[in-house]
C-alpha positions in Angstrom: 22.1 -57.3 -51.8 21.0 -53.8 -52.6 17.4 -55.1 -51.6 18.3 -56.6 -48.2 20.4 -52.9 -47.6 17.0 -51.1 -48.5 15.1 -53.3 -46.2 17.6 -52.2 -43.0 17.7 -48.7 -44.3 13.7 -48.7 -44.1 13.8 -50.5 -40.9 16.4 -48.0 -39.1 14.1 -44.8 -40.6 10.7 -46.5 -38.9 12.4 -47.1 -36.0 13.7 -43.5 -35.8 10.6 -41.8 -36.7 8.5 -43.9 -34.1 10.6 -43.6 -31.1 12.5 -40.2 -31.5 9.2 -38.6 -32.4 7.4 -39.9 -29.7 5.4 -37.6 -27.6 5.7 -39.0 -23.8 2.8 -37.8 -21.7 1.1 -37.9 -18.6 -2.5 -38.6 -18.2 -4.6 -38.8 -14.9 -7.2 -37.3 -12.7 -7.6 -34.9 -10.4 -9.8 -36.2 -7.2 -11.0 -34.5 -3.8 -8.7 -36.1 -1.6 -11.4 -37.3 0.7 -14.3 -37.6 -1.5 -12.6 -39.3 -4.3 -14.9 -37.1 -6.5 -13.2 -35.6 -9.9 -12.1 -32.1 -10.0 -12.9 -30.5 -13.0 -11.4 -27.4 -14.4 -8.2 -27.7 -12.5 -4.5 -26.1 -13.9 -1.9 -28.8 -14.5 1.6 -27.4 -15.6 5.1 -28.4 -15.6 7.0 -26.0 -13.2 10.6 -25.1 -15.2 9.3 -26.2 -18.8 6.2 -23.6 -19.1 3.4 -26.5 -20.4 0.5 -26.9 -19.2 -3.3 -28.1 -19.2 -6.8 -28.2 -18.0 -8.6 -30.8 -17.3 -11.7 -31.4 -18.4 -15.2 -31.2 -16.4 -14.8 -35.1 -15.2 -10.9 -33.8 -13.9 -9.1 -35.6 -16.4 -5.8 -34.2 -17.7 -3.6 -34.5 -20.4 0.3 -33.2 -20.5 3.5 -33.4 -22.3 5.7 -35.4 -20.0 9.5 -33.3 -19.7 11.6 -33.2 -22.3 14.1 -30.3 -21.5 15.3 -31.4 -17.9 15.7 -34.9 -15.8 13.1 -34.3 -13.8 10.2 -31.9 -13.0 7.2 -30.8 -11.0 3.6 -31.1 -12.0 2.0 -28.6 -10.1 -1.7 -29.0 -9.7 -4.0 -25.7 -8.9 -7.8 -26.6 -8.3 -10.3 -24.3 -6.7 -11.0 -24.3 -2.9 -7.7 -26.8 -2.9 -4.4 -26.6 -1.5 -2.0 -27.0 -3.9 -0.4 -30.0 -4.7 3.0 -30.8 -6.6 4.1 -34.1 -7.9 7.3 -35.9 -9.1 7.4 -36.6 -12.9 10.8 -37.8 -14.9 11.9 -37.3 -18.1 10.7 -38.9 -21.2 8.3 -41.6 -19.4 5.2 -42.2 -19.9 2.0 -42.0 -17.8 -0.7 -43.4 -18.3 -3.1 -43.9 -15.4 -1.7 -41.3 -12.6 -4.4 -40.5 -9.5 -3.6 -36.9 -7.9 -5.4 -36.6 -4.8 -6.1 -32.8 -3.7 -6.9 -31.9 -0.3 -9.4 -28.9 0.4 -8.0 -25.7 1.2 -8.4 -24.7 5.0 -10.3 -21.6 4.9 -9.8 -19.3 8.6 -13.1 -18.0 9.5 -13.2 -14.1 10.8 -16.1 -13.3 13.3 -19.5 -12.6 11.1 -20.5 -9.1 11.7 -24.2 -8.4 10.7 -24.7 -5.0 9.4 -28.1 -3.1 10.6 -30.3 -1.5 8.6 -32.3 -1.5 5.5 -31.1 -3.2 2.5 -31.4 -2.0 -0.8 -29.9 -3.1 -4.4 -27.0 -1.5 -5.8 -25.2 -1.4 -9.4 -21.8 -1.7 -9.6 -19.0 -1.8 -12.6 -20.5 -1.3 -16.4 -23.6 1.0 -16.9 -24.0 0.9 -20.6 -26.1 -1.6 -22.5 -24.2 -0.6 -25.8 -20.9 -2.1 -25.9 -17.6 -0.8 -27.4 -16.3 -2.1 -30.8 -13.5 -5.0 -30.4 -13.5 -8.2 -29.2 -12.3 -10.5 -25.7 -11.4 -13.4 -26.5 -9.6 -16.3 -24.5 -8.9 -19.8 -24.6 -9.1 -22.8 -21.7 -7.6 -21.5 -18.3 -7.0 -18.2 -19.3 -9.3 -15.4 -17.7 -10.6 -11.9 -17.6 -11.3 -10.1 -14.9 -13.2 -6.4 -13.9 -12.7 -4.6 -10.9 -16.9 -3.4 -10.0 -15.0 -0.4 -7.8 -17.7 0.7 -5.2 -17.2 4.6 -6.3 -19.5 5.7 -3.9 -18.0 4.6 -1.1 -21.9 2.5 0.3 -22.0 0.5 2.9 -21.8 -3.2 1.3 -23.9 -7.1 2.1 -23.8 -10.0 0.2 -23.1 -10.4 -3.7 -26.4 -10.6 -5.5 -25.4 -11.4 -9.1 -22.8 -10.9 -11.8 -23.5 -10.3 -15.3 -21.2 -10.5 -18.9 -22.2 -9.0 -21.8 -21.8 -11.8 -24.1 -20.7 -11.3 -27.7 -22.6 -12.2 -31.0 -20.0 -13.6 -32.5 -17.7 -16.8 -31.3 -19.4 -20.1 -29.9 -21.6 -18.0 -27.4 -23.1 -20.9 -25.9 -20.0 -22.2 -24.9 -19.5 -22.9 -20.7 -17.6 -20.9 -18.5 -16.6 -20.9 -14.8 -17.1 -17.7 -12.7 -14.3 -15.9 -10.8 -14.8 -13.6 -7.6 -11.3 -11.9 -6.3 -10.7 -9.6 -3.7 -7.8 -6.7 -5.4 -5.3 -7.6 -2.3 -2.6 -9.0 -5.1 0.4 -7.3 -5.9 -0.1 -3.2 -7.7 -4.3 -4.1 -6.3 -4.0 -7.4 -8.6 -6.9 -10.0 -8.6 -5.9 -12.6 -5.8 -7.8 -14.4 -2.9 -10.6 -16.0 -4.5 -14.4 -14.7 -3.1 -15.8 -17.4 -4.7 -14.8 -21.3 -4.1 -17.6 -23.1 -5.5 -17.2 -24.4 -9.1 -20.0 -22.2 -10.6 -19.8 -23.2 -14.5 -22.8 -21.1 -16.9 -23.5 -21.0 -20.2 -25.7 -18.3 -21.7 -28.1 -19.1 -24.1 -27.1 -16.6 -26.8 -24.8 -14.1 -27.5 -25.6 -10.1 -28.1 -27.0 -9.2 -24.6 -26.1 -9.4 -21.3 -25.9 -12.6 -19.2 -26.5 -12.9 -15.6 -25.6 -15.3 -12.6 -27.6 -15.8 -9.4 -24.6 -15.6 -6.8 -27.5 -15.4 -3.8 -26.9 -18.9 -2.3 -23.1 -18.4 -1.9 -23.6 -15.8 0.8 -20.2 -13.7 -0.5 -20.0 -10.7 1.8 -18.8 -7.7 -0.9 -15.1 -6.1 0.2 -16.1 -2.2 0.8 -13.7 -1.1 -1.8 -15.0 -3.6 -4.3 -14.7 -6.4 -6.0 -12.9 -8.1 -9.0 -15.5 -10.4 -11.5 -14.1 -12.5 -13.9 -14.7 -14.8 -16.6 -12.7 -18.1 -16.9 -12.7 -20.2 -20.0 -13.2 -23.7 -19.4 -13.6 -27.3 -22.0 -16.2 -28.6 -22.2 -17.5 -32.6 -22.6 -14.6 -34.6 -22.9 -11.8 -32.8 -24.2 -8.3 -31.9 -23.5 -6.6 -28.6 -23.6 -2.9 -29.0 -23.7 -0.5 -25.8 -24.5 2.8 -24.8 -24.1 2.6 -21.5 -22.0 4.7 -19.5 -24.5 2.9 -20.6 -28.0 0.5 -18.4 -29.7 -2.9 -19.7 -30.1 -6.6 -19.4 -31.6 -9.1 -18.0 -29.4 -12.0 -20.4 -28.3 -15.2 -20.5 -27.0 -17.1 -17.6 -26.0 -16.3 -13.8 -26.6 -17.0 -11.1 -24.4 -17.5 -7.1 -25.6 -15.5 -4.5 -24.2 -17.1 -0.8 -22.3 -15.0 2.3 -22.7 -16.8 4.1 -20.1 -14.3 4.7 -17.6 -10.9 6.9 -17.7 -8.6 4.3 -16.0 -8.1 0.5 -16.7 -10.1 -1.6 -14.9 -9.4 -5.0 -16.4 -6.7 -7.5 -15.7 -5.7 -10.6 -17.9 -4.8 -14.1 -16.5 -2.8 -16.6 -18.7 -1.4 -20.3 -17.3 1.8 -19.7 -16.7 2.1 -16.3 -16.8 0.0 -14.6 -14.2 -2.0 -11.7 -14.3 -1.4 -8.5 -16.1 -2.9 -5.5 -16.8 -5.0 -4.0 -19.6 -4.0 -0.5 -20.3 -5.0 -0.1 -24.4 -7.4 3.2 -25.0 -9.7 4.3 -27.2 -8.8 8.1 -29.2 -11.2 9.8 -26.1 -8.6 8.7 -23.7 -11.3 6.0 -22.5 -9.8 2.7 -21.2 -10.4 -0.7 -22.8 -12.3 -2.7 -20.0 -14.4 -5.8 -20.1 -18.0 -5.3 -20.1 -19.2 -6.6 -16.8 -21.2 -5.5 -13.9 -22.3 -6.8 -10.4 -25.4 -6.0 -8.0 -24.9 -6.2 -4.7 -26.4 -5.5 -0.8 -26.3 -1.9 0.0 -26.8 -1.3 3.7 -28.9 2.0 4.1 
């Protein structure tokens, strides 16, 4: 008797710990709605319960299903794409789920060609000696510089983008660059310059890196510009995170310039938004991202 009552006692606790523990999930692909090709790098989150994901460079996705609420909304954000939200329930399962995306209709303003002679001009960080600290991010978050055109020039076409790329960290790890005009809310980084996935790596860390932006043709806002780094996964991994959890930083670390007098730098977490850096060093110099731009100057 006492056996057979153990037995049922040990049954009951398995069948508790493997079905009120489970973790129900929802795991797709995010596809060009008219290509069919995978989307990589896009932001997956559920809209009331703050979690999130990225999926990975072949678009693939991993997420918590809900838990909190009946019902929710995946919302899907991928680059050069309109947004997309979907229908998910409570505590189910998804295995295979297909989220098509359809591209983002850009309006095109009339071209106007500037005259005169071009030359090359520097913009954001000057210094090749970067400031002591560390910037560190994880998948989907991003930081981003504003390359201020101080002089007030006459500005082309974006030439390149550089990062001075940390020592320390995995600094061979990929990332996606970000181009924003400041036309968010307080000047925050907003309408994206940039819509083509452009994923680097650098091939070590302790000097600066730099991107060819050239065949993109981006025409440089007069005021100037916001350049940002995005961390990404790489291979075939999942980054899954609940927007309010704490976590360790990954990938690749960028150094920080306190050369200017006002903050330059904003901060983008999933989930959160952007925000500004405002921490300063004991000279009253501003904690910014190291990261500089060249551009078209029209003489």
């Amino acid at each position: 008797m006492y056996t057979r009552l153990l037995l049922i006692a040990l049954f009951f606790a398995a069948a508790v710990t493997s079905g009120w523990s489970q973790q129900f999930q929802v795991k797709g692909v995010i596809i060009d709605k008219d290509t069919k090709e995978p989307l990589p790098f896009s932001s997956i989150g559920l809209k009331n319960e703050q979690v999130g994901a990225l999926s990975n460079e072949h678009g693939q996705f991993v997420v918590p299903a809900p838990s909190k609420n009946p019902d929710d909304s995946l919302v899907i954000i991928a680059l050069g794409y309109a947004r997309r939200a979907v229908y998910v329930k409570r505590d189910v399962n998804v295995p295979n789920l297909t989220i098509e995306v359809p591209k983002r209709v850009v309006q095109l303003g009339n071209v106007v060609v500037k005259a005169g002679k071009v030359k090359n001009l520097g913009l954001g960080a000057r210094s090749d000696n970067p400031g002591e600290g560390m910037i560190q991010g994880l998948p989907g978050s991003q930081y981003a510089f504003f390359v201020k055109n101080d002089k007030n020039k006459r500005l082309g076409n974006v030439r390149t983008v550089s990062f001075y790329i940390g020592e320390n960290g995995f600094p061979r790890e990929p990332f996606r660059v970000r181009l924003y005009k400041a036309d968010g809310n307080y000047n925050a980084p907003n309408t994206d310059l940039l819509t083509e996935n452009v994923v680097v790596s650098a091939p070590q860390g302790g000097q600066w890196y730099t991107v060819d932006l050239t065949p993109y043709n981006i025409a440089a806002p007069e005021e100037g510009f916001f350049v940002a780094m995005e961390w990404v996964v790489s291979g075939d991994k999942f980054f899954t995170t609940n927007f309010m959890d704490d976590y360790t930083p990954y990938g690749q670390i960028m150094r920080p310039t306190f050369e200017f007098k006002e903050s330059r730098t904003w901060n983008y977490s999933m989930g959160k938004g952007w925000s500004l850096i405002t921490a300063a060093n004991s000279q009253g110099l501003r904690y910014n991202a190291m990261i500089k731009a060249e551009v078209d100057m029209i003489k």
